[in-house]
Each structure stands twice: as structure tokens, then as C-alpha cells.
Backbone as a ProteinNet text record, in pm:
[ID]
protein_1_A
[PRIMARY]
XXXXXXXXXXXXXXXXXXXXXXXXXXXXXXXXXXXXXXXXXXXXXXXXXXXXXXXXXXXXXXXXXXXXXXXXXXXXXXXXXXXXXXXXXXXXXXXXXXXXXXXXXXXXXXXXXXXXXXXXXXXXXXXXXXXXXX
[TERTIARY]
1457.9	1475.5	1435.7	1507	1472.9	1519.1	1423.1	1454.4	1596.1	1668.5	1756.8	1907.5	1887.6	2041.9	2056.6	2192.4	2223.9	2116.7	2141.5	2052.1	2095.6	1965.7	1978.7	1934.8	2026.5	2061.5	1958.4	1898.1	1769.7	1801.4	1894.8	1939.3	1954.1	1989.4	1955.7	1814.4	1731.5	1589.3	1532	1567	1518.2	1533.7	1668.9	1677.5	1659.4	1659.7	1571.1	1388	1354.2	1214	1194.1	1254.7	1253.7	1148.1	1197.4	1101.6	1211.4	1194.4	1270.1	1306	1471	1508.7	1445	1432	1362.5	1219.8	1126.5	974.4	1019.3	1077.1	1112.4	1166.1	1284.1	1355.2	1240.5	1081.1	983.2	883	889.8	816.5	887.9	1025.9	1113.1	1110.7	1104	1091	965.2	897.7	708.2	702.1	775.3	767.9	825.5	988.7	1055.6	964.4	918.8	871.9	748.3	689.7	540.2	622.2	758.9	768.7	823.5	796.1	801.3	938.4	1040	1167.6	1256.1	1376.9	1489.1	1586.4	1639.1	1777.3	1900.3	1988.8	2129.8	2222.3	2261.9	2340.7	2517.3	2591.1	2710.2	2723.2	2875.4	2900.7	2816.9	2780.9	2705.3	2600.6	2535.9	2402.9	2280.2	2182.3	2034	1930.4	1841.9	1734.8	1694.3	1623.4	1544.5	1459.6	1374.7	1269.2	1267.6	1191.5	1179.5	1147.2	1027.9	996.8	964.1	921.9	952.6	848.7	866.1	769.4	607.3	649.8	536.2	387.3	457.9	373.6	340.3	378	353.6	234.2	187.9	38.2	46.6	9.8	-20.8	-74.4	-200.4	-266	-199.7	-69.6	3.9	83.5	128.8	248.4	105.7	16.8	-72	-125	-156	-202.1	-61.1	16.3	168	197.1	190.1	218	90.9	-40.7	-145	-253.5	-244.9	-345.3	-476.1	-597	-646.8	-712.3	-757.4	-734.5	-851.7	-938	-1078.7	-1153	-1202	-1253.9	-1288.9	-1409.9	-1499.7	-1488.8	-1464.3	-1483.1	-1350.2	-1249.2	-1153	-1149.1	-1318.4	-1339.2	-1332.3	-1333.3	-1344.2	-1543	-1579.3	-1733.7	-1848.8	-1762.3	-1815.8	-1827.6	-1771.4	-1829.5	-1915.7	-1941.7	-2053	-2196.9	-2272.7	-2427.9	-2504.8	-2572	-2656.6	-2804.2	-2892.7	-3042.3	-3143.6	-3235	-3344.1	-3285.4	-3346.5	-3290.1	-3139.9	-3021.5	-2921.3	-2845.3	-2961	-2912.3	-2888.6	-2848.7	-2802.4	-2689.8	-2631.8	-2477.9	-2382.7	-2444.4	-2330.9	-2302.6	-2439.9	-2376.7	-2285.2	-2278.2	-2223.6	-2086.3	-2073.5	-1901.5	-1857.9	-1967.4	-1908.5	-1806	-1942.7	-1869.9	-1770	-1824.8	-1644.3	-1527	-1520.4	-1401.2	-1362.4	-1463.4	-1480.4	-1406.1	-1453.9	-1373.1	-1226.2	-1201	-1056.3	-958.7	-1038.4	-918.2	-925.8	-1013	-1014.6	-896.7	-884.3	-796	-650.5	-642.2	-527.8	-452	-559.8	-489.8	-454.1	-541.1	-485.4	-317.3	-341	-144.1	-27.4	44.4	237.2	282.6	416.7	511.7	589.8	583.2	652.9	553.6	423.7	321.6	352.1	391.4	447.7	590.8	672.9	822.7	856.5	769.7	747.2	701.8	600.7	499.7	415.6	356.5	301.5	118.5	28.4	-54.5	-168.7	-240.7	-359.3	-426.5	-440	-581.6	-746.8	-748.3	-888.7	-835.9	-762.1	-690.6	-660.3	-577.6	-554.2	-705.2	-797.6	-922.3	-959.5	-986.4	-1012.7	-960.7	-830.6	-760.3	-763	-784.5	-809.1	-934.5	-1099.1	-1176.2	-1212.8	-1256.1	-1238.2	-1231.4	-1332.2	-1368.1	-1317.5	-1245.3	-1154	-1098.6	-998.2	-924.9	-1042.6	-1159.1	-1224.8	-1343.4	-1329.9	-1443.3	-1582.5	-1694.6	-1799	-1829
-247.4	-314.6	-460.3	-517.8	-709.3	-774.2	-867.9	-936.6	-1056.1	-1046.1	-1161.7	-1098.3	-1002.7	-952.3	-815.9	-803.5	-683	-563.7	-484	-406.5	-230.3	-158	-79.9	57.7	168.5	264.1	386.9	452.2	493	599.2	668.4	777.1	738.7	613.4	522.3	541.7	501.8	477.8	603.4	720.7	872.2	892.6	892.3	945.3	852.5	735.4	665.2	634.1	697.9	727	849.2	943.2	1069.5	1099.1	1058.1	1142.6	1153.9	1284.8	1384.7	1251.7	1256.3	1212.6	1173.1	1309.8	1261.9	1248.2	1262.7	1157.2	1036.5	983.9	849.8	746.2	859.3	840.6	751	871.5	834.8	732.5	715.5	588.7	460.9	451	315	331.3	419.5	393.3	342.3	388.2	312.1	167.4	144.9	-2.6	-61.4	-40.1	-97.4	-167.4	-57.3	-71.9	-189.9	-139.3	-239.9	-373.6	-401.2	-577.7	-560.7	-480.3	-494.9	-501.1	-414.4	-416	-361.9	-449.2	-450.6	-339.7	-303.6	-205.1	-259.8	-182	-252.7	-107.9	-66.4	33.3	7	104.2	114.6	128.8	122.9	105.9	40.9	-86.8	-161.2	-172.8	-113.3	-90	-31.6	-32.2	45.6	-57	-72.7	-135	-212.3	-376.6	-474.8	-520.5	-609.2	-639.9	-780.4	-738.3	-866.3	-972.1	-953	-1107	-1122.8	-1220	-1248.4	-1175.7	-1091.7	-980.7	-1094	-1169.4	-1253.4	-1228.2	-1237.4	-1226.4	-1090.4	-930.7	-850.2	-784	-784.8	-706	-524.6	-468.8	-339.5	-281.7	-384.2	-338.1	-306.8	-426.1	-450.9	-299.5	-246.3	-126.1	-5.1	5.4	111.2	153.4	6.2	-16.6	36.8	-5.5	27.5	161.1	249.9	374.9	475	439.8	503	482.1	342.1	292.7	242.3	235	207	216.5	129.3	146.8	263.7	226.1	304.7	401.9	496.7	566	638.1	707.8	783.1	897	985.3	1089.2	1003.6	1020.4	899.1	801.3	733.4	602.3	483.9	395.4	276.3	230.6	226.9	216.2	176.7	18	-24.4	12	111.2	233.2	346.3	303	461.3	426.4	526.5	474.8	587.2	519.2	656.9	610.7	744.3	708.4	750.8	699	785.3	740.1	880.8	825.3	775.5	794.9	820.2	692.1	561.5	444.7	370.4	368.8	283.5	328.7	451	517	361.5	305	226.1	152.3	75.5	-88.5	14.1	103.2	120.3	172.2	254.8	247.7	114	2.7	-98.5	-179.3	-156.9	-217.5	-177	-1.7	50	2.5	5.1	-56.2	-199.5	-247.4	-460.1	-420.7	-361.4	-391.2	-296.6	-180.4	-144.2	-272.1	-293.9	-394	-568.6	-533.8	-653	-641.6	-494.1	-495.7	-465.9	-418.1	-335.2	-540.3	-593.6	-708	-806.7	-817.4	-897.2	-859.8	-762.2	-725.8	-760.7	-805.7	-782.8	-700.7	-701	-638.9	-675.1	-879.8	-928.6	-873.6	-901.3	-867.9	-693.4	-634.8	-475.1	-478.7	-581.1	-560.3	-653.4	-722.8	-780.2	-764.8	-618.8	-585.5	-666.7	-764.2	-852	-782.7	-745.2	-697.6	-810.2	-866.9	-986.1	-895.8	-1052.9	-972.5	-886.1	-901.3	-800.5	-709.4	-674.3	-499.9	-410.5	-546.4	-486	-429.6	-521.2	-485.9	-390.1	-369	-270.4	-134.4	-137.7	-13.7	13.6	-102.3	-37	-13.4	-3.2	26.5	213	241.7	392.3	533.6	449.4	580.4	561.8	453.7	461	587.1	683.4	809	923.7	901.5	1025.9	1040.5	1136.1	1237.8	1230.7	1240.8	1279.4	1418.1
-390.9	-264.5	-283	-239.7	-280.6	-93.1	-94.7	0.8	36.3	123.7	94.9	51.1	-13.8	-134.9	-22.7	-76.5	-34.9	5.1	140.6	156.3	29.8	7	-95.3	-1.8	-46.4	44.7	7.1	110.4	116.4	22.7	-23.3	-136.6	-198.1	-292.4	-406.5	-447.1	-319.2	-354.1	-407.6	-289.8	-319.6	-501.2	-529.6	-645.9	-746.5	-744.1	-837.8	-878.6	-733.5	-771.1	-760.2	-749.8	-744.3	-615.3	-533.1	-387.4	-317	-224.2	-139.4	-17	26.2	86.2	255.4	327.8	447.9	408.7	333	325.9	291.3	262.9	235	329.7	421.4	556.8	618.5	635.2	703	718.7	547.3	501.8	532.6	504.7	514.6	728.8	737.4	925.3	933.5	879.6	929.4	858.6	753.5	712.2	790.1	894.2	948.4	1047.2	1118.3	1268.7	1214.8	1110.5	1060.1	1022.9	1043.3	985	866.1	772.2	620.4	532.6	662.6	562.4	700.9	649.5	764.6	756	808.6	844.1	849.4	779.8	870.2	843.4	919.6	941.1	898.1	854.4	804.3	699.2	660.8	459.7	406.9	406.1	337.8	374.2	474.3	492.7	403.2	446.9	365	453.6	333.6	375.9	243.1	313.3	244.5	278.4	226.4	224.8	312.8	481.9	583.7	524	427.9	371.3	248.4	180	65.4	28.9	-112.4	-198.5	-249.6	-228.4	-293	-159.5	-50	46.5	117.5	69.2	108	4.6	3.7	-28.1	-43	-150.6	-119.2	-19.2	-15.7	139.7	253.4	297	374	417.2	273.2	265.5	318.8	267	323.2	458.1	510	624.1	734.6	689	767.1	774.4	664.9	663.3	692.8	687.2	676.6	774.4	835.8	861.7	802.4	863.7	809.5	667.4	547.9	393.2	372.6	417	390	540.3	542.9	656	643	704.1	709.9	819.7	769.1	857.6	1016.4	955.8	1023	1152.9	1067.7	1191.9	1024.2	1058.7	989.4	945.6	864.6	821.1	930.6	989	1036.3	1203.6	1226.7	1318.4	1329.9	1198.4	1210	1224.3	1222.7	1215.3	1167.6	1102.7	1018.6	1068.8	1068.1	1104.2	927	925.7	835.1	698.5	600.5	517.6	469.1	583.1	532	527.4	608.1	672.3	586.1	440	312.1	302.8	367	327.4	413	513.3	614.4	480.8	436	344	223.3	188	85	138.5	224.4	273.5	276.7	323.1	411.1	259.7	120.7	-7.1	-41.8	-119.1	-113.1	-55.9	91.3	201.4	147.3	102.6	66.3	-54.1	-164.3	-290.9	-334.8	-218.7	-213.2	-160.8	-46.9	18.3	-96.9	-170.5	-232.7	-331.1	-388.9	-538.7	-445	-278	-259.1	-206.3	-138.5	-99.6	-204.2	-338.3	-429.8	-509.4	-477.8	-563.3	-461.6	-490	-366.7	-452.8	-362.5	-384.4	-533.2	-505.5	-619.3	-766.7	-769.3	-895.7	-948.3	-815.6	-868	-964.2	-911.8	-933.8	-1056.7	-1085.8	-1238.3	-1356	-1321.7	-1378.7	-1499.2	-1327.9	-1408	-1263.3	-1313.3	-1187.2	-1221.8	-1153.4	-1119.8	-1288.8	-1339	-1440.2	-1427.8	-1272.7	-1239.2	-1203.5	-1209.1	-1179.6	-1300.4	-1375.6	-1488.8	-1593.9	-1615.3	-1659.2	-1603.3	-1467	-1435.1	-1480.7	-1422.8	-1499.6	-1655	-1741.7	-1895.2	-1904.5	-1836.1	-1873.8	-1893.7	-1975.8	-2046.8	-1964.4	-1866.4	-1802.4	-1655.5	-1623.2	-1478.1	-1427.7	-1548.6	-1486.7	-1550.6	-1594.2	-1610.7	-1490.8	-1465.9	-1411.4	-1489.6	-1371.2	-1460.1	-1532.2
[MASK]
++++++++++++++++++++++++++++++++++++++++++++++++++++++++++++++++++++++++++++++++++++++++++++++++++++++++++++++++++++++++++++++++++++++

């Protein structure tokens, strides 16, 4: 899907990323309505990208389809309240929440579609023990 060019037809998309036609239906409707990507109906119809990939953010695509990035027991951190000993859990959701939206807002769409990703992501992701379990 590219902004500007021809729109690209949502069964293109399905079977080139291999996900089932109506979840996808659902996702490109929740981006629509969120701003993120336009419609045009007929032969030459599908869907593209409202604005330029440089300025859409991962965060952006999550927040649209999901809502909010991070949540607790499904309120946002900085709603909750803990008493006793448990009252160090707030600052540490509050970080978690700080450094997801830090790595989800530093990437677009364009840094995905180049595969070119910010160099603190990329470090991140090659350090050893990122996909292991303790």
C-alpha cells in the first residue's frame, strides 16, 4: 500500500501477507475511520495510504486498531493506584508504557517499507537474549 499511487486491493494485500481476508477487511476499516488510509471503491479501487509513510508511526497503526499501546488490567498506568508495598508497581508500568511508546513511536511506516528500522531498535533487537525466556 503506498500513498499517492494507485489504490491496492484488500485481496492483494490478504494473499500477499498471508492473512485471512475479512480480519484484514477489519483492520483496513479501523485504519480508514483512524485517518490512516483511504478507500475508493470500484474496478480500480482498494485502499492507500492518507498520508505520507514517513509520518505514520507504528504507534499510530496500534493505537488505531487497538487502542491504547500499554494497559493494565485495561485502564492506562496512569490510572491506577497502588497502596503499601505495591506502590513502586505505578512508576514501573508508568516506564514500561514510556519506553514501548518510545520504540513503537520512533519507527513509520516508510522505516518498515525500506527496511531500513532507527538504529535503537535495531540494537535492541540483536541483543542475545531479546526472544529468550528466562
Amino acid at each position: 500500500m503506498r500513498q499517492g499511487g494507485d489504490p491496492v486491493k484488500a485481496e492483494s494485500i490478504a494473499e500477499t501477507q498471508d492473512i485471512p481476508h475479512k480480519f484484514l477487511e477489519g483492520i483496513l476499516g479501523d485504519l480508514r475511520r483512524g485517518g490512516l488510509v483511504e478507500s475508493r471503491r470500484g474496478g480500480g479501487g482498494g485502499y492507500r495510504l492518507a498520508r505520507d509513510p514517513a509520518t505514520i508511526t507504528v504507534a499510530d497503526v496500534i493505537r488505531t486498531v487497538d487502542g491504547p499501546i500499554v494497559s493494565v488490567r485495561g485502564e492506562r498506568p496512569t490510572g491506577l493506584t497502588y497502596t503499601g508495598t505495591a506502590e513502586p508497581l505505578l512508576p514501573l508500568w508508568i516506564a514500561l508504557r514510556a519506553n514501548v511508546r518510545r520504540i513503537l513511536e520512533g519507527v513509520t511506516i516508510a522505516d518498515i517499507a525500506a527496511d531500513a528500522l532507527p538504529e535503537p531498535v535495531q540494537r535492541l533487537a540483536e541483543e542475545p537474549a531479546a526472544w529468550e525466556n528466562p
